[in-house]
CHARMM internal coordinates of N, CA and C (Angstrom, degrees):
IC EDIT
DIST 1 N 1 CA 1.4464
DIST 1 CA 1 C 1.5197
ANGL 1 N 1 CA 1 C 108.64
DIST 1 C 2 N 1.4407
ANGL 1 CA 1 C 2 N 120.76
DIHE 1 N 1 CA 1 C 2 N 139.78
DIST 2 N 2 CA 1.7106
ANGL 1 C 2 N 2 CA 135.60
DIHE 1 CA 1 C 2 N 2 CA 171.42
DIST 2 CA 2 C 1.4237
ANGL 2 N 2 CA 2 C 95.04
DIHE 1 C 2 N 2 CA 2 C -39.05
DIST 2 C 3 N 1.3785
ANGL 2 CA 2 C 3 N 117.35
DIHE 2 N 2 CA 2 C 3 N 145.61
DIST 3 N 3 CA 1.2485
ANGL 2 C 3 N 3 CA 111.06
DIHE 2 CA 2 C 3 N 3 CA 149.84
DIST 3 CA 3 C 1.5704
ANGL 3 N 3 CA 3 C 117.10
DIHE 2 C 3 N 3 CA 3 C -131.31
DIST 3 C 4 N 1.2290
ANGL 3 CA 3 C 4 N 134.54
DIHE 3 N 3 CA 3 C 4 N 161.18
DIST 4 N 4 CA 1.2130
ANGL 3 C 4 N 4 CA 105.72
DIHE 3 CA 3 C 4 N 4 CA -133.17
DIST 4 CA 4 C 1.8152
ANGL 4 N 4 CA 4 C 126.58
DIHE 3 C 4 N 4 CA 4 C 111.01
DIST 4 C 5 N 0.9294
ANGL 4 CA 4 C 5 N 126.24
DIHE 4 N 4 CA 4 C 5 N -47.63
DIST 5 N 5 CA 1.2476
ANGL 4 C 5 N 5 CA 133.44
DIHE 4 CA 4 C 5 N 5 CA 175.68
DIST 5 CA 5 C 1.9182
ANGL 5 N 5 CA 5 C 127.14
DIHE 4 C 5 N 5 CA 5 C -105.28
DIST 5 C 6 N 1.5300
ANGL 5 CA 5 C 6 N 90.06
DIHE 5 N 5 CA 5 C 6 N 106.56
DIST 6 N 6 CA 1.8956
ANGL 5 C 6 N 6 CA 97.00
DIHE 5 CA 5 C 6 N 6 CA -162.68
DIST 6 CA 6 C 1.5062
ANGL 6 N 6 CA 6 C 88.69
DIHE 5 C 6 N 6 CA 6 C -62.86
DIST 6 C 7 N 1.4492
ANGL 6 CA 6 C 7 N 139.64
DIHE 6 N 6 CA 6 C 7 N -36.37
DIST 7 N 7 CA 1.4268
ANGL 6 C 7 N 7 CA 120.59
DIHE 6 CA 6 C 7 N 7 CA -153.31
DIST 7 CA 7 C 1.7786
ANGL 7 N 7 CA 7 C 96.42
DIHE 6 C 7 N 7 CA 7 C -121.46
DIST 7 C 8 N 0.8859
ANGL 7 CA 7 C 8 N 99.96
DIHE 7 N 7 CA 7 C 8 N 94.88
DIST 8 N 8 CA 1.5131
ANGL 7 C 8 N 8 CA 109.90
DIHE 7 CA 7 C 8 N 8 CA 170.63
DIST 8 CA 8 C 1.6266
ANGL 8 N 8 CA 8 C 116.61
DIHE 7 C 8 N 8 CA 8 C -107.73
DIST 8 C 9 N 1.6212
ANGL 8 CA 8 C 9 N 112.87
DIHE 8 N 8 CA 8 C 9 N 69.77
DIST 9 N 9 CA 1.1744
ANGL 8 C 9 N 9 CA 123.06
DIHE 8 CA 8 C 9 N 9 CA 178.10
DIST 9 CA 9 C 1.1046
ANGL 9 N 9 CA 9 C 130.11
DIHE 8 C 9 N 9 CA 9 C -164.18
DIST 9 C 10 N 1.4102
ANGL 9 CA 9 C 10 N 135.40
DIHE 9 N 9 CA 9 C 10 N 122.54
DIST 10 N 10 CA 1.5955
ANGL 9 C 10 N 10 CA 120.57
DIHE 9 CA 9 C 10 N 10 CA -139.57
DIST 10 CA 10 C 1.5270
ANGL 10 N 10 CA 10 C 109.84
DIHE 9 C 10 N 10 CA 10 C -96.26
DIST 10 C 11 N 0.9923
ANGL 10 CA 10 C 11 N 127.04
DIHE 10 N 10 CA 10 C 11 N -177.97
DIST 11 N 11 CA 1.7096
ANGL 10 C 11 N 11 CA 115.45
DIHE 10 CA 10 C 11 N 11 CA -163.37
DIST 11 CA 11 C 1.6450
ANGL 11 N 11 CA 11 C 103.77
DIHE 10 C 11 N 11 CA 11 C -111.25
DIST 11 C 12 N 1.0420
ANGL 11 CA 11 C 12 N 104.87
DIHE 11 N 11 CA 11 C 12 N 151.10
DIST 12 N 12 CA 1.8307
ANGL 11 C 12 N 12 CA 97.96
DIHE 11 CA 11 C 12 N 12 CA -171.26
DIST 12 CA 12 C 1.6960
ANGL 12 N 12 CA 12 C 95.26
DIHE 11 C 12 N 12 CA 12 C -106.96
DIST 12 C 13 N 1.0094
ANGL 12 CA 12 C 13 N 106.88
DIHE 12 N 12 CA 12 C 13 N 141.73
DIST 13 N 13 CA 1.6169
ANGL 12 C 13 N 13 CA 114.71
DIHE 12 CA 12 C 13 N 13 CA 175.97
DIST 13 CA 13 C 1.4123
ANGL 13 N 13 CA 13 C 108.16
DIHE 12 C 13 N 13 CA 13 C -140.37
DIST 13 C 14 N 1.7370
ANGL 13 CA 13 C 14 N 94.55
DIHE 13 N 13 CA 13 C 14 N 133.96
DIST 14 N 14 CA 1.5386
ANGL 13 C 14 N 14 CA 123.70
DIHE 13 CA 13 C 14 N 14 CA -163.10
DIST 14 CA 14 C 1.8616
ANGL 14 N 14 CA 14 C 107.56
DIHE 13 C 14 N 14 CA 14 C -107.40
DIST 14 C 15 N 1.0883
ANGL 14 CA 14 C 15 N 116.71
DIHE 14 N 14 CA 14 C 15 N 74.88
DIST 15 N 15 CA 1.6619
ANGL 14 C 15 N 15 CA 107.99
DIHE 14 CA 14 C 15 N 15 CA 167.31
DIST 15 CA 15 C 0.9987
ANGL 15 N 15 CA 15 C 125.67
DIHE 14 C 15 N 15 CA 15 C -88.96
DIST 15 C 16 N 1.0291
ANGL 15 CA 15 C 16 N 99.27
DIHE 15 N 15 CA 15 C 16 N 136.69
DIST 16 N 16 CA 2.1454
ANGL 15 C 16 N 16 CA 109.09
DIHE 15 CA 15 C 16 N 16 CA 165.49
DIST 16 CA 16 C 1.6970
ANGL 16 N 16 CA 16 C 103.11
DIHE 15 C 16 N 16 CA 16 C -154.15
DIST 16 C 17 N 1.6440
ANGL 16 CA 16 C 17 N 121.47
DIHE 16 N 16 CA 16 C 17 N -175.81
DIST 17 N 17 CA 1.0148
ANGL 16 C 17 N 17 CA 151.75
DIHE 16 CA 16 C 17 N 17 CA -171.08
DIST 17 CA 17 C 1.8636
ANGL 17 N 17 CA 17 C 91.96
DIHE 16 C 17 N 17 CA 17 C -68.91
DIST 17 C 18 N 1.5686
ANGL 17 CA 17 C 18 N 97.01
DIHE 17 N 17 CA 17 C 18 N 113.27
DIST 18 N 18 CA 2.1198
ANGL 17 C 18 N 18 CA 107.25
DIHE 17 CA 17 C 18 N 18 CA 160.97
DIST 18 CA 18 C 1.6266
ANGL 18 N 18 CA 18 C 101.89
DIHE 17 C 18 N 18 CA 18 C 2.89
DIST 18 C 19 N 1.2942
ANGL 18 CA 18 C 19 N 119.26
DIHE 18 N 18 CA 18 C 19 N 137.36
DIST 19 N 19 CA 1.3621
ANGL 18 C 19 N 19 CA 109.76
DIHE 18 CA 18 C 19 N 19 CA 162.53
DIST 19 CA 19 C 0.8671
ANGL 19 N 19 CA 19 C 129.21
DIHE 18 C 19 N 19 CA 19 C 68.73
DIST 19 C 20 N 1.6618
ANGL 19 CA 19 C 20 N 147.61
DIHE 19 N 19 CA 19 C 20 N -14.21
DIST 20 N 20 CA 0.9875
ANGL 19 C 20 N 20 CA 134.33
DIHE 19 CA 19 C 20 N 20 CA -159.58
DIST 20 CA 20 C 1.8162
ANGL 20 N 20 CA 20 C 111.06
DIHE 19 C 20 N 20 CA 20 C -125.31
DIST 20 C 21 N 1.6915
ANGL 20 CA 20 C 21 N 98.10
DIHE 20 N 20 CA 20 C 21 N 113.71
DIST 21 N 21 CA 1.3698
ANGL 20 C 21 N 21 CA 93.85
DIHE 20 CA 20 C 21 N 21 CA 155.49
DIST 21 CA 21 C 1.7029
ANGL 21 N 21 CA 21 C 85.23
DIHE 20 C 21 N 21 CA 21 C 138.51
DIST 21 C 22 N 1.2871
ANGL 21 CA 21 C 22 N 101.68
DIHE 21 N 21 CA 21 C 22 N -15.64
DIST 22 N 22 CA 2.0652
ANGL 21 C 22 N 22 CA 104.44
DIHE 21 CA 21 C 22 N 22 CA -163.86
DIST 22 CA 22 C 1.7448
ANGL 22 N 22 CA 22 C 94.88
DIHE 21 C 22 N 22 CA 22 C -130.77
DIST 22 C 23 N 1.1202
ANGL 22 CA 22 C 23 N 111.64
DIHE 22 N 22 CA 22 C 23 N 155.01
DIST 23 N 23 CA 1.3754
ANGL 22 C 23 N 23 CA 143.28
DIHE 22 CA 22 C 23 N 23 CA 153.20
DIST 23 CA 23 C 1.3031
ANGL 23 N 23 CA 23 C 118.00
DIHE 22 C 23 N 23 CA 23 C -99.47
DIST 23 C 24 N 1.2292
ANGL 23 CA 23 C 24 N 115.79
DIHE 23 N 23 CA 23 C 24 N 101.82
DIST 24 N 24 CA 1.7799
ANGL 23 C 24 N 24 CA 116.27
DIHE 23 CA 23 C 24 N 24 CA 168.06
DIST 24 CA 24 C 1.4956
ANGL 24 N 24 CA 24 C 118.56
DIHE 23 C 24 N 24 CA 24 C -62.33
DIST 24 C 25 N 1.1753
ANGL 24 CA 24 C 25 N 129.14
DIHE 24 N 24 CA 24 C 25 N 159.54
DIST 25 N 25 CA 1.4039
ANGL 24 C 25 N 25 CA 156.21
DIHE 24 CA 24 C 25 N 25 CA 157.45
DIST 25 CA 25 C 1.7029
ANGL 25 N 25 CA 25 C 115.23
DIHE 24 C 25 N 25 CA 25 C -87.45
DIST 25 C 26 N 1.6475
ANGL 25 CA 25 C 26 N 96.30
DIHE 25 N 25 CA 25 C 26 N 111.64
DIST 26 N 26 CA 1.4737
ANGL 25 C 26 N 26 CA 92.05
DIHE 25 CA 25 C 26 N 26 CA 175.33
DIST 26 CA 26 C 1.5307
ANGL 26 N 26 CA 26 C 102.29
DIHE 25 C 26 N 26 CA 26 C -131.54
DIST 26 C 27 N 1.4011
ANGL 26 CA 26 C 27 N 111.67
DIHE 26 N 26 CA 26 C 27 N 179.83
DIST 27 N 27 CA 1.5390
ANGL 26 C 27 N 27 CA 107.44
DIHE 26 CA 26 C 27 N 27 CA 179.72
DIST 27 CA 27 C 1.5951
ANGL 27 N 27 CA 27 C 104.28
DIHE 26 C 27 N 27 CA 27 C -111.28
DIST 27 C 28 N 1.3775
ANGL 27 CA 27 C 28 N 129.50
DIHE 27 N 27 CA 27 C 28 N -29.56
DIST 28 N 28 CA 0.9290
ANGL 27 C 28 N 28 CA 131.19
DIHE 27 CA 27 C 28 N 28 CA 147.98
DIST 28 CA 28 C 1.7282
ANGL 28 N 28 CA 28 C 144.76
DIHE 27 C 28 N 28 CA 28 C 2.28
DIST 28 C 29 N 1.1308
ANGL 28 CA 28 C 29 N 135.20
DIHE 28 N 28 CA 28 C 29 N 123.13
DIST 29 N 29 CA 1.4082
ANGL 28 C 29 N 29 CA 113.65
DIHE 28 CA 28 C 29 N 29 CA -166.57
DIST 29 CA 29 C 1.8273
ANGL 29 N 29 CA 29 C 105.03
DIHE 28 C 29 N 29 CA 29 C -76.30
DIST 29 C 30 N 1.3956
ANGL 29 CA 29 C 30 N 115.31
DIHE 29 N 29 CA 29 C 30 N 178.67
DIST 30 N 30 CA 1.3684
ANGL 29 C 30 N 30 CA 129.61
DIHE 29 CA 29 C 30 N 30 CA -162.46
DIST 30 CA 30 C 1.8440
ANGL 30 N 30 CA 30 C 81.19
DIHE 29 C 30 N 30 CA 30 C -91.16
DIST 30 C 31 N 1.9012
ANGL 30 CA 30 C 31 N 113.13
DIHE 30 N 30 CA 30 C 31 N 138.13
DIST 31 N 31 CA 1.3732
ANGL 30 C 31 N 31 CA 91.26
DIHE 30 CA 30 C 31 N 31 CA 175.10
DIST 31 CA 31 C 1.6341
ANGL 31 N 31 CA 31 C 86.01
DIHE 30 C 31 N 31 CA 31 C -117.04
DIST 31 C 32 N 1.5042
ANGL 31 CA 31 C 32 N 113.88
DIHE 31 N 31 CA 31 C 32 N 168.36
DIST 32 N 32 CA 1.5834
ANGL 31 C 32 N 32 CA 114.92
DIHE 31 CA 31 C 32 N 32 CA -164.48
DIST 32 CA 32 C 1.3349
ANGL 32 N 32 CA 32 C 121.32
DIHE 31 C 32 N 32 CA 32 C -22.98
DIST 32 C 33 N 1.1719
ANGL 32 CA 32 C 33 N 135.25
DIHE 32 N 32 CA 32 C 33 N 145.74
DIST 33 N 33 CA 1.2418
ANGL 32 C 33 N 33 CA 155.83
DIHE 32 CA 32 C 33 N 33 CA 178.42
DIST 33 CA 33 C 1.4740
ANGL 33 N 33 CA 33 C 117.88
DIHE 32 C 33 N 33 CA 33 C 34.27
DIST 33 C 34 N 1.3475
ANGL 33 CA 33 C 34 N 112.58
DIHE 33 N 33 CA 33 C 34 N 38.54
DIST 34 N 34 CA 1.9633
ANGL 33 C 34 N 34 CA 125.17
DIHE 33 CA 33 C 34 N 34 CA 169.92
DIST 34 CA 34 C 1.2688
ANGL 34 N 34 CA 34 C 78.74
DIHE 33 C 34 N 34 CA 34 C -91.43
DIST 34 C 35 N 1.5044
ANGL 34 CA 34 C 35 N 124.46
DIHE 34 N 34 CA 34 C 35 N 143.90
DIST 35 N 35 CA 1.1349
ANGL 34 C 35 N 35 CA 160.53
DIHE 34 CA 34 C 35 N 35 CA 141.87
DIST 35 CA 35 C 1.7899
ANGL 35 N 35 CA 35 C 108.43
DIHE 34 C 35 N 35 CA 35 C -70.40
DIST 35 C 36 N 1.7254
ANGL 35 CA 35 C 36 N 110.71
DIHE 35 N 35 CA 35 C 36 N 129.24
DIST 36 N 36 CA 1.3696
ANGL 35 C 36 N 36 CA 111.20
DIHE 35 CA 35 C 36 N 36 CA 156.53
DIST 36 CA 36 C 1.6433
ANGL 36 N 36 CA 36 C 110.85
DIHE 35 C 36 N 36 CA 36 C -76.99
DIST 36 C 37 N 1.4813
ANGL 36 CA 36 C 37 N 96.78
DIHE 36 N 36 CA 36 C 37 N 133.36
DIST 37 N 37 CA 1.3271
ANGL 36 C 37 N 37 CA 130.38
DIHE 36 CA 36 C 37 N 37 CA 168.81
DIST 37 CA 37 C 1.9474
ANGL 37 N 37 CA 37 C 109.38
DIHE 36 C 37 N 37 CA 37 C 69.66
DIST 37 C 38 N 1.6470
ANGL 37 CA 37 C 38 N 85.73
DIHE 37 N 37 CA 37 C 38 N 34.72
DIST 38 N 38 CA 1.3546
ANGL 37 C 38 N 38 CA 88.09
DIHE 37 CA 37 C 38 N 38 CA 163.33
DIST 38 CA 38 C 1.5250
ANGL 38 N 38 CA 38 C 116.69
DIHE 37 C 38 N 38 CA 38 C -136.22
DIST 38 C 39 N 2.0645
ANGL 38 CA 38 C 39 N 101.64
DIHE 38 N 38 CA 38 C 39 N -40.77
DIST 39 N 39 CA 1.7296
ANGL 38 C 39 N 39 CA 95.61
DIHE 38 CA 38 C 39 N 39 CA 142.14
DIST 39 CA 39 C 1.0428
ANGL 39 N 39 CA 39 C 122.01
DIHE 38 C 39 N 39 CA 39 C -105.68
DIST 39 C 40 N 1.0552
ANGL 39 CA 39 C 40 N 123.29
DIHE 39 N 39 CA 39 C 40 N 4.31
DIST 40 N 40 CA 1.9625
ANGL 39 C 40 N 40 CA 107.22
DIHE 39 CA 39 C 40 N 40 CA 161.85
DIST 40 CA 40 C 1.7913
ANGL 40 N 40 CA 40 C 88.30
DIHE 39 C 40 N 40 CA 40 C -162.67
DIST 40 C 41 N 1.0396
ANGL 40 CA 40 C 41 N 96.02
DIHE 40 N 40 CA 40 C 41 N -175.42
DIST 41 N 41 CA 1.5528
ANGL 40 C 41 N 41 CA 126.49
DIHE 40 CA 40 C 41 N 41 CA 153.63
DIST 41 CA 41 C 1.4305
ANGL 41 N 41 CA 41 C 113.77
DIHE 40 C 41 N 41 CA 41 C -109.41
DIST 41 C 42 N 1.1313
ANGL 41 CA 41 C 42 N 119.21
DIHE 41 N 41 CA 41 C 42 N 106.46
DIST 42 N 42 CA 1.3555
ANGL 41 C 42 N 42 CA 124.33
DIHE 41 CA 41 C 42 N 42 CA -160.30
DIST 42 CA 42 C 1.3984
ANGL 42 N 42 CA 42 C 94.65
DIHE 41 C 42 N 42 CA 42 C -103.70
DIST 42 C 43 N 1.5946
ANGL 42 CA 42 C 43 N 110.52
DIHE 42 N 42 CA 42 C 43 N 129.04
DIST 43 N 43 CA 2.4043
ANGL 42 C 43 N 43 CA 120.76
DIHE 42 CA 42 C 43 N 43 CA -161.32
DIST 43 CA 43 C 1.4282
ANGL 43 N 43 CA 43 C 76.39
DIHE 42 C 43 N 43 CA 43 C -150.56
DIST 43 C 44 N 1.4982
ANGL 43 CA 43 C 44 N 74.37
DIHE 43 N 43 CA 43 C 44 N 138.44
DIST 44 N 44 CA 1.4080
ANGL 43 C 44 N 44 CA 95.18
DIHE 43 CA 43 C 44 N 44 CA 157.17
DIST 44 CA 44 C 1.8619
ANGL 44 N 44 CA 44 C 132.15
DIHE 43 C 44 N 44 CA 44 C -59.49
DIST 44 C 45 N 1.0148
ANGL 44 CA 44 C 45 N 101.00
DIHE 44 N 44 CA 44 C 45 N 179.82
DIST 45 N 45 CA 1.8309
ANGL 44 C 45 N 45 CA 95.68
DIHE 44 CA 44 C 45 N 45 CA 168.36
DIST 45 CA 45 C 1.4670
ANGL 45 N 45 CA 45 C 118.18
DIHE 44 C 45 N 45 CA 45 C -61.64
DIST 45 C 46 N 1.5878
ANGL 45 CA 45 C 46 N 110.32
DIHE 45 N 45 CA 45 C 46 N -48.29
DIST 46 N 46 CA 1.5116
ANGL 45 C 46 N 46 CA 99.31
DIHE 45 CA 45 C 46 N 46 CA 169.51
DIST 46 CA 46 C 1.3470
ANGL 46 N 46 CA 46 C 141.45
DIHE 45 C 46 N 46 CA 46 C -70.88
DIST 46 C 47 N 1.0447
ANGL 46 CA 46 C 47 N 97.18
DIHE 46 N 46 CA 46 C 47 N -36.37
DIST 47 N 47 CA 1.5680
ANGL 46 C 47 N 47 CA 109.05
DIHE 46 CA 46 C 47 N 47 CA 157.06
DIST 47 CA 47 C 1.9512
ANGL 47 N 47 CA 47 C 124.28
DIHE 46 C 47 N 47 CA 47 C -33.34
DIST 47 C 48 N 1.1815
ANGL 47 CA 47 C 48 N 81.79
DIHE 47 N 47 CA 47 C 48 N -86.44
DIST 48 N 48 CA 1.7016
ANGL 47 C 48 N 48 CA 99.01
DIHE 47 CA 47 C 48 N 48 CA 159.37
DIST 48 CA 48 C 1.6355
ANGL 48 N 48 CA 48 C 108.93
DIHE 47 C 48 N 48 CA 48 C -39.39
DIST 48 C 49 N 1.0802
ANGL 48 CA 48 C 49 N 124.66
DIHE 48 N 48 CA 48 C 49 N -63.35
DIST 49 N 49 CA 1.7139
ANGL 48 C 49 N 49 CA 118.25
DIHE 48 CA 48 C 49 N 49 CA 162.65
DIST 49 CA 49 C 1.2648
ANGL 49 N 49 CA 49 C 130.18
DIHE 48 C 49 N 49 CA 49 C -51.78
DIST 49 C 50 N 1.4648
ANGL 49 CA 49 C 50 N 130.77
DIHE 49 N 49 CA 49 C 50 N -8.74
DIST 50 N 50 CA 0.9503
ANGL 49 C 50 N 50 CA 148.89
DIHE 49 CA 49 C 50 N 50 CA -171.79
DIST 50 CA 50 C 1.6264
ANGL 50 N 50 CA 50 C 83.92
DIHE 49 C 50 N 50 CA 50 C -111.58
DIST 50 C 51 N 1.3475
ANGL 50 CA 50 C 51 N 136.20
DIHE 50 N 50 CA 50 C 51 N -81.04
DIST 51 N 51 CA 1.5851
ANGL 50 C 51 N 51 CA 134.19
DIHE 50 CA 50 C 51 N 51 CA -155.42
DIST 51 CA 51 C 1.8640
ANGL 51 N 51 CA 51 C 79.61
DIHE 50 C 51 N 51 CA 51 C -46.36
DIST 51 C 52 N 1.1435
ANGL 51 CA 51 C 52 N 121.78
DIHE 51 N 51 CA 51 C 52 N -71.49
DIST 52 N 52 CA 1.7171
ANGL 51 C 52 N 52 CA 123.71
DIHE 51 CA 51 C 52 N 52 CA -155.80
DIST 52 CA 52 C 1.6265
ANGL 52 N 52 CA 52 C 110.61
DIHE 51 C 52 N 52 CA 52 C -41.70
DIST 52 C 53 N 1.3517
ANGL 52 CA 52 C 53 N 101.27
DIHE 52 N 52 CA 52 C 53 N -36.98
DIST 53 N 53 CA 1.6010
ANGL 52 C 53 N 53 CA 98.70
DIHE 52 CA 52 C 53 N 53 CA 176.56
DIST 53 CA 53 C 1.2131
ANGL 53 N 53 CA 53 C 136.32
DIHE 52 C 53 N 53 CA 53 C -85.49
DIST 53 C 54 N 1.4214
ANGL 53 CA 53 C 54 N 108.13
DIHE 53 N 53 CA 53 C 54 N -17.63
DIST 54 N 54 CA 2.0059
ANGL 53 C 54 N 54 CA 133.68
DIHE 53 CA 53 C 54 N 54 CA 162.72
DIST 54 CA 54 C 1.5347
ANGL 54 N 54 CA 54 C 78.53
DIHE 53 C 54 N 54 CA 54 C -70.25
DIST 54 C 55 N 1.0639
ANGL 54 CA 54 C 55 N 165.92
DIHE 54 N 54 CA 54 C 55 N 14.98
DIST 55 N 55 CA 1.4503
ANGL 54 C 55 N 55 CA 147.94
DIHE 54 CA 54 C 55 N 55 CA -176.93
DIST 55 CA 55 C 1.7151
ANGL 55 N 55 CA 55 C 126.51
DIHE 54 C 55 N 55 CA 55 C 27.49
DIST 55 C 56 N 2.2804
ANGL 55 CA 55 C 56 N 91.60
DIHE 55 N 55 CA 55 C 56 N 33.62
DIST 56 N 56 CA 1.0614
ANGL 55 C 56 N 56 CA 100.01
DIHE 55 CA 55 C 56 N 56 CA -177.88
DIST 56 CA 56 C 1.6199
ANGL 56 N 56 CA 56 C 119.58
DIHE 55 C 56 N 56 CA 56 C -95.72
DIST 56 C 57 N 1.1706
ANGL 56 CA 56 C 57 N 120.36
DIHE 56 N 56 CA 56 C 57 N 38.36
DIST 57 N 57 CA 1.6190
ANGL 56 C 57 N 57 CA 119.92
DIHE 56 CA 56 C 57 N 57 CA -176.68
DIST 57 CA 57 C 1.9799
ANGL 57 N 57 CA 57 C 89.32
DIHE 56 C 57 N 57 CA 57 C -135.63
DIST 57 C 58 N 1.4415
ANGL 57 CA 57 C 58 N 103.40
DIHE 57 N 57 CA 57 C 58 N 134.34
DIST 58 N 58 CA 1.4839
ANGL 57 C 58 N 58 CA 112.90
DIHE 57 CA 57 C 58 N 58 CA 161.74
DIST 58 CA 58 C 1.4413
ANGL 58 N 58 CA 58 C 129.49
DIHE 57 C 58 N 58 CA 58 C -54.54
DIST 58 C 59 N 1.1896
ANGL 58 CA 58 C 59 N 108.90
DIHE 58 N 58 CA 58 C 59 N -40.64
DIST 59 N 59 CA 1.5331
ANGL 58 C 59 N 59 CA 112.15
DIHE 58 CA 58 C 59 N 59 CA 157.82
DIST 59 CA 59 C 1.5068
ANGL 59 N 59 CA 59 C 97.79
DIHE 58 C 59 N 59 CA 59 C -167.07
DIST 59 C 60 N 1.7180
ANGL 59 CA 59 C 60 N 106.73
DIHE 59 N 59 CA 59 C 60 N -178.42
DIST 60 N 60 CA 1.5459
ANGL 59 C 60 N 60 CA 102.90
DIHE 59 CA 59 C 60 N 60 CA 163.34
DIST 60 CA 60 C 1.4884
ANGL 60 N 60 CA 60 C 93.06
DIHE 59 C 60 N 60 CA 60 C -174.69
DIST 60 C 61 N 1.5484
ANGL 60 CA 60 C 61 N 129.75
DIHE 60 N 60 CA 60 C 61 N 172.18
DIST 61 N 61 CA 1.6599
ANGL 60 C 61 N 61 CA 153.85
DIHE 60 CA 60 C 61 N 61 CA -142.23
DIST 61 CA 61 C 1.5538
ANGL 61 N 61 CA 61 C 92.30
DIHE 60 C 61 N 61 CA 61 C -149.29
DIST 61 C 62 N 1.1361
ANGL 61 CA 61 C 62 N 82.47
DIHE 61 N 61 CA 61 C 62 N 171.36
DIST 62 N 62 CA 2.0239
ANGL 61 C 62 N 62 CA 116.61
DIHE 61 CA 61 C 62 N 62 CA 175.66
DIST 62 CA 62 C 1.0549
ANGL 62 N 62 CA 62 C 91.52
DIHE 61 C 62 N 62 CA 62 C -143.31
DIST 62 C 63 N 2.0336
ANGL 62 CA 62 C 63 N 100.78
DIHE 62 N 62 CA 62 C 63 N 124.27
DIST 63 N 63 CA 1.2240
ANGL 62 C 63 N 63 CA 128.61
DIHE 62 CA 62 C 63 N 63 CA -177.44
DIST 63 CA 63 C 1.3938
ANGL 63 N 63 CA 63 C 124.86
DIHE 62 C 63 N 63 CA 63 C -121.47
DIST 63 C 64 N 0.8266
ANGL 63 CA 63 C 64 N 153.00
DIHE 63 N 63 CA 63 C 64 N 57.51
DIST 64 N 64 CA 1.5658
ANGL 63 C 64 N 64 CA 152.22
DIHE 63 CA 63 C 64 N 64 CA -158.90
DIST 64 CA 64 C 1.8679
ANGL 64 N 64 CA 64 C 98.50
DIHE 63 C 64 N 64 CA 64 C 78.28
DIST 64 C 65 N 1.4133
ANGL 64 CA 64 C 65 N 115.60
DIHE 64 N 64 CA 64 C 65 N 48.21
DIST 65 N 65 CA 1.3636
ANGL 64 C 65 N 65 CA 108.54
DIHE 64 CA 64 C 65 N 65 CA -171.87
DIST 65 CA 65 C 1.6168
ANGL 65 N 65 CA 65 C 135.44
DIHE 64 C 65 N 65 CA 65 C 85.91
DIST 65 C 66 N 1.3149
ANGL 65 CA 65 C 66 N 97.50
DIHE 65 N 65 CA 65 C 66 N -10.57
DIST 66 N 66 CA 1.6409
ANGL 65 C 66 N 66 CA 116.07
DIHE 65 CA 65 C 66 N 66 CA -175.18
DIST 66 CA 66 C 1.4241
ANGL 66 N 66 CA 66 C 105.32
DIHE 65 C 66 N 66 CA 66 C -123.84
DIST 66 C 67 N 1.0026
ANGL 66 CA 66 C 67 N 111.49
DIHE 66 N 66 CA 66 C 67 N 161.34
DIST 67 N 67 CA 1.6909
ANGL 66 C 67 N 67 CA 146.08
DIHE 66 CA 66 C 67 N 67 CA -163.77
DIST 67 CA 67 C 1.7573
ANGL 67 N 67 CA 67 C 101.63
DIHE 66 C 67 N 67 CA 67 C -98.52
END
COOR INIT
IC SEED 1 N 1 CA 1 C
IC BUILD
């Protein structure tokens, strides 16, 4: 094995069709008829600051103030 190299591990990548397969996390309120945990999981700010710092979310943006 190389030595020399801290990240010796290849990246797994998941495609499919926009949207499909995940529920996002927003902080945002629910606007008429979104369902929790069907269009998002709707968390508060701390929450969401808390998932971001366990380095448990894949990525995420700031959107009009929301997550």
């Amino acid at each position: 094995m190389s030595q020399g190299r801290p990240l010796d591990r290849r990246p797994i990548i998941i495609s499919g069709p926009a949207g499909i397969g995940k529920v996002s996390h927003t902080t945002r309120g629910p606007r008429p008829g979104e369902v929790e945990s069907i269009a998002y999981f709707f968390i508060n700010g701390d929450t969401f600051s808390a998932l971001a710092s366990q380095d448990l979310l894949v990525e995420y943006t700031t959107f009009n103030g929301h997550h």
